[in-house]
N, C-alpha and C positions, 0 to 999 in steps of 0.2 A: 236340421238347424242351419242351412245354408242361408237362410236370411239372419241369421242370429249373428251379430262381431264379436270376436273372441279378442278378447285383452290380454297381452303378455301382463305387463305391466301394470305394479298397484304404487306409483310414484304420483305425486301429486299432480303434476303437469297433466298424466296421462286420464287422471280422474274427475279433474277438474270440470271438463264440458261436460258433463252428466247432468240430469237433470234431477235425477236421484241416487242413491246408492242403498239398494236394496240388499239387505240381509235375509236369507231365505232359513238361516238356521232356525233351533229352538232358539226359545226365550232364554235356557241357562247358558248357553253357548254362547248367546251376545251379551248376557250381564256377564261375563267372565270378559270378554274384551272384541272387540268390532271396529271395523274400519271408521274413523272420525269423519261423523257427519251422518254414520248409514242410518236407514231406519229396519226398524225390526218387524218383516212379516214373515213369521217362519210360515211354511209348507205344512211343518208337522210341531206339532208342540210336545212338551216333555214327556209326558204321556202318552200322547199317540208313537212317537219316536222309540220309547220305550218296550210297547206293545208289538210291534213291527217288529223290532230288532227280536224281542223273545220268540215272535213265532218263526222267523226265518232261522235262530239257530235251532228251536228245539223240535219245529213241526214242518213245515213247507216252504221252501222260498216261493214256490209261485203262488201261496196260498197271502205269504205277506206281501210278494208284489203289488197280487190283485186288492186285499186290503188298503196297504199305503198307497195305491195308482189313486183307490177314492176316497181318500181322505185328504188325499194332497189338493185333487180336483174339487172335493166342497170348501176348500180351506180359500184356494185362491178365488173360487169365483166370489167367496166371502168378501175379498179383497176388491175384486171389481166392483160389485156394489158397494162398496165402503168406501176404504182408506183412496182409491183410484180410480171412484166414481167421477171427480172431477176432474181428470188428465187430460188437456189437449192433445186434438190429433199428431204435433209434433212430439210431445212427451218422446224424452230418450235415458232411458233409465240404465243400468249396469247392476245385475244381480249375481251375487256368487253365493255360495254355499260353502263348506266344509276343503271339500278338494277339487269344486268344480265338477261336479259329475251327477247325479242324479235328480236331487233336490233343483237346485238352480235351473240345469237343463230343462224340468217341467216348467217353471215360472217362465221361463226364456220362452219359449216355445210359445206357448197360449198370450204372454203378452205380444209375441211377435206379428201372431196373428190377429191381433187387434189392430195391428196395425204402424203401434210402435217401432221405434228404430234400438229395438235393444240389444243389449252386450251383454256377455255373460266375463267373469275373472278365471283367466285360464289358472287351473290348481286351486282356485277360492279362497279361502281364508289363509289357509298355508302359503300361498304364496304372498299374501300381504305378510306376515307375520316373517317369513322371512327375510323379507326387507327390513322392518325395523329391526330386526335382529344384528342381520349386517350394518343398517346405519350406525346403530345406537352402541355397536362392540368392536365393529372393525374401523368405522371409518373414523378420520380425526376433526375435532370441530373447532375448528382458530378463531375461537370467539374473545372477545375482548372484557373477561367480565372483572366485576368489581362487586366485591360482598360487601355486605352490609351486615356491621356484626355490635351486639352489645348487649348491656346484661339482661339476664328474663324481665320482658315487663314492659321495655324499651319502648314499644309502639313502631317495631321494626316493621310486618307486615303491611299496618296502616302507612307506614311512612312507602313503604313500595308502592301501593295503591294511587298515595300523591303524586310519585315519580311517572307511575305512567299515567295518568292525568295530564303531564307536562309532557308528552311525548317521550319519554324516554323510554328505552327498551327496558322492559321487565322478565325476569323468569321468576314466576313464582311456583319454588318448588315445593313448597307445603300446600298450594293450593290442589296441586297438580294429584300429590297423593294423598288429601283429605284428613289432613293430621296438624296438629297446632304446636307440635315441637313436645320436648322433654316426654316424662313418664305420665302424663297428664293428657296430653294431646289428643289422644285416641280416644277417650272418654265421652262415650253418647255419641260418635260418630262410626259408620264402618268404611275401611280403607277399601281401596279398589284393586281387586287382583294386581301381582305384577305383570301379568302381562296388558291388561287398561291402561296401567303405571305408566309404561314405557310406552303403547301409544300415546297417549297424551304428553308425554314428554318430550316423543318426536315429533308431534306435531307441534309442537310449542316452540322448539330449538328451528325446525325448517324454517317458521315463519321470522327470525330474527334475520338481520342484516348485518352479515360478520365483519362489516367494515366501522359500524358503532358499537359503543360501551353498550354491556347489557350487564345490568345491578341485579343481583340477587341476594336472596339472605344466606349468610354465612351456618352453613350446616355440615351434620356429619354425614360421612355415607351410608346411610340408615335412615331415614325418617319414615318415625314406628317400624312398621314390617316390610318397607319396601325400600330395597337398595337401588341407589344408583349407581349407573355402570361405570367400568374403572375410567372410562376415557374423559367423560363429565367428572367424575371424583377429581383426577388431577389434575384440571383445568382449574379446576376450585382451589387446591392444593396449592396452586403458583401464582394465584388469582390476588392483585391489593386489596386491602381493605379499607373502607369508612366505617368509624365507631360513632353511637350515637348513646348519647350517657344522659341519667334522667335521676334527681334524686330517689332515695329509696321509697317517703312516702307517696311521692307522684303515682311511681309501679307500683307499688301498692293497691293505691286507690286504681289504678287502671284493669288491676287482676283479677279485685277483688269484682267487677263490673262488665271484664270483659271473658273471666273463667269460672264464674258463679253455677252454670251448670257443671261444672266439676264436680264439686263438693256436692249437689244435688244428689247423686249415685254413689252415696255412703261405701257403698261394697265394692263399688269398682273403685272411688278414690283411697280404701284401707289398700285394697289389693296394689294401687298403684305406688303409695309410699313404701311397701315391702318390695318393690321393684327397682328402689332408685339403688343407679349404680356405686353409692358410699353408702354403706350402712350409716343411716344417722344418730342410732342409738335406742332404745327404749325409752329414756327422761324425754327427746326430742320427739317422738313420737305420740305418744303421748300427751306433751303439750300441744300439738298439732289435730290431734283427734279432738279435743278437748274444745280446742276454737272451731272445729267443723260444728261438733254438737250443740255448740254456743250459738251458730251463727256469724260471728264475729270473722268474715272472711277478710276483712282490710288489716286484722291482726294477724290472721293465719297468712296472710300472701307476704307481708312482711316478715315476719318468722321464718317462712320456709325460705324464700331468697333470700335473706342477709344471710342467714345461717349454714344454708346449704347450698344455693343454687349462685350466688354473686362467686363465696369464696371456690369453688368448683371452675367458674368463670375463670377468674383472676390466676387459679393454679396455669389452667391451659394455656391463654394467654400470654401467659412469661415466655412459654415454651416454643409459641407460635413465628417462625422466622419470617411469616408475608411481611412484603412491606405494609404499611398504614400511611394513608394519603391523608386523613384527616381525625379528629377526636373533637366531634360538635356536642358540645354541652348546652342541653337544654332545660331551662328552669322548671318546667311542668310536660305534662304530657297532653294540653289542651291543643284545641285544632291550630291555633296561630301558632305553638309550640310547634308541632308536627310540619306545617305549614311553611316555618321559616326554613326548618333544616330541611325540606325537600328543596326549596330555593339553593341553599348551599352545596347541595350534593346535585344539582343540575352546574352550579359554577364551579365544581370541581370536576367533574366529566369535559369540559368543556373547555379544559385547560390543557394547550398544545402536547405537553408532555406526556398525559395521558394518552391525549387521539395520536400519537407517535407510536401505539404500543408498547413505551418501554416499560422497563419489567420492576422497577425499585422507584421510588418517590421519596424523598424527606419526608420524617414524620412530624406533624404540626396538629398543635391543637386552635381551636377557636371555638367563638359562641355562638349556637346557633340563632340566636334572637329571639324578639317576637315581629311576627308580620302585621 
């Protein structure tokens, strides 16, 4: 392998010149979590990876060597006529595998002698992995953020969306872990391992520029099944807020339009009202299934937020010592609605006191308009 580069390092800077970043694992390997951006040409697939491993513990290692030596060999040359049939003579790829050791080494190897300029990641996945690790648990992120918080229904997401449209730095952490909030969220979507989670989260946090406000939505440390880590949690914890308030049947009408596959999956939405964290009673549920059955979702989104999901709000809130930089009240949840109070939350970012980092602001209410 003495034409092969070996990489310490899986930091951005270091991977950046690559021309690709090749994943040599299985397919389940890389849907469980993978370096952001790689692509997936495993060597060996679930099955073959499987077969291999059984016969080297229970019958020969040289019988699985020689096995997985040709299957790895018809696998890649698969790849040469295919997926890297069109690679210029300069193509400079970087492939890792598992620990950097066997897998990868073959890929290395036979692209090397194509001609390419390949690297292989010294320790493989494991060494990327523990990077994020270290980033994302020990080191500390002096980011300047500003939540965005208000009742279910809000059009708080969309209103992120606006924000960065208008350049503003966004973390969206429900985008990140594939969940739309509350006991509801999860519903017809499947989340992404924690460890996908946190890559993508580190890759999302590197790319921010810690000398600007970065707005996110105001969440708990949990969204669905995947936590974030304590050093982001209390960043968030210290973090001002902007509230964005919407009458009740605005959200309503918005829930009912923008959460209607909810209710579609009968058995996952009973299952998920037996989940919220207040029991809301029998009579409340009840009436709630009643309006699923009906159809009548602009009734049931109604119902459920005023009753359960606003006053739950407003408990927390009391409680809540951040300062609040703003409380934009907006008449509807139409796009010029949305539209105007992204306007107002870039003029609030943008007020010295803020880019000062300090940590408290007077709390003031105002209207967001219409644009």
């Amino acid at each position: 392998m003495s034409d092969i580069q070996v990489i310490e390092s899986a930091d951005r800077e270091t991977l950046g010149p690559f021309d690709a970043i090749i994943d040599v694992r299985s397919p389940s390997e890389f849907a469980e979590d993978h370096v952001p951006g790689a692509i997936s040409l495993p060597v060996l697939n679930d099955a073959e990876r499987a077969e291999v491993g059984t016969i080297y513990v229970q019958e020969s290692r040289f019988r699985a060597r020689r096995i997985g030596a040709a299957l790895i060999a018809r696998n890649i040359a698969g790849y040469l006529e295919g997926e890297l049939a069109g690679k210029p003579g300069g193509f400079r790829p970087l492939i890792y595998c598992w620990r950097g050791g066997q897998r990868s080494g073959a890929m290395a190897t036979i692209l090397s002698q194509v001609g390419w300029r390949t690297a292989v990641l010294a320790g493989g996945y494991k060494t990327y992995r523990r990077r994020v690790r270290a980033r994302l648990y020990d080191d500390d992120w002096p980011l300047r953020l500003v939540l965005l918080e208000g009742r279910t229904g809000s059009g708080k997401t969309e209103i992120l969306g606006r924000l960065a449209a208008r350049g503003v730095q966004v973390l969206d952490l429900e985008a990140l872990a594939e969940h739309r909030g509350s006991v509801f969220g999860g519903i017809g979507r499947a989340q992404p391992s924690q460890k996908m989670f946190e890559s993508r989260l580190l890759a999302a946090l590197e790319s921010l520029d810690p000398e600007r406000p970065v707005v996110a939505e105001a969440e708990s440390s949990k969204i669905g099944d995947r936590m974030l880590p304590p050093g982001l949690w209390k960043a968030m914890t210290d973090a001002p807020r902007v509230a964005v308030a919407a009458p009740l049947g605005a959200r309503a009408r918005y829930l009912a339009i923008h959460y209607g596959d909810v209710v579609a999956d009968r058995a996952a939405f009973d299952a998920a009202l037996e989940r919220l964290p207040v029991y809301p009673g029998r009579k409340a549920l009840a009436t709630w299934r009643a309006l699923a059955d009906a159809g009548d979702l602009e009734a049931l989104a109604a119902d459920l937020v005023g009753n359960h999901y606003d006053p739950a709000y407003d408990r927390a809130n009391r409680k809540d010592p951040r300062p609040r930089l703003a409380a934009l009240e907006m008449p509807g949840l139409g796009a010029a609605d949305q539209e105007a109070a992204a306007d107002a939350i870039v003029g609030l970012l943008a007020q010295p006191l803020l880019m000062s980092g300090a940590s408290a602001a007077q709390s003031r209410s105002a209207p967001a308009g219409r644009s």
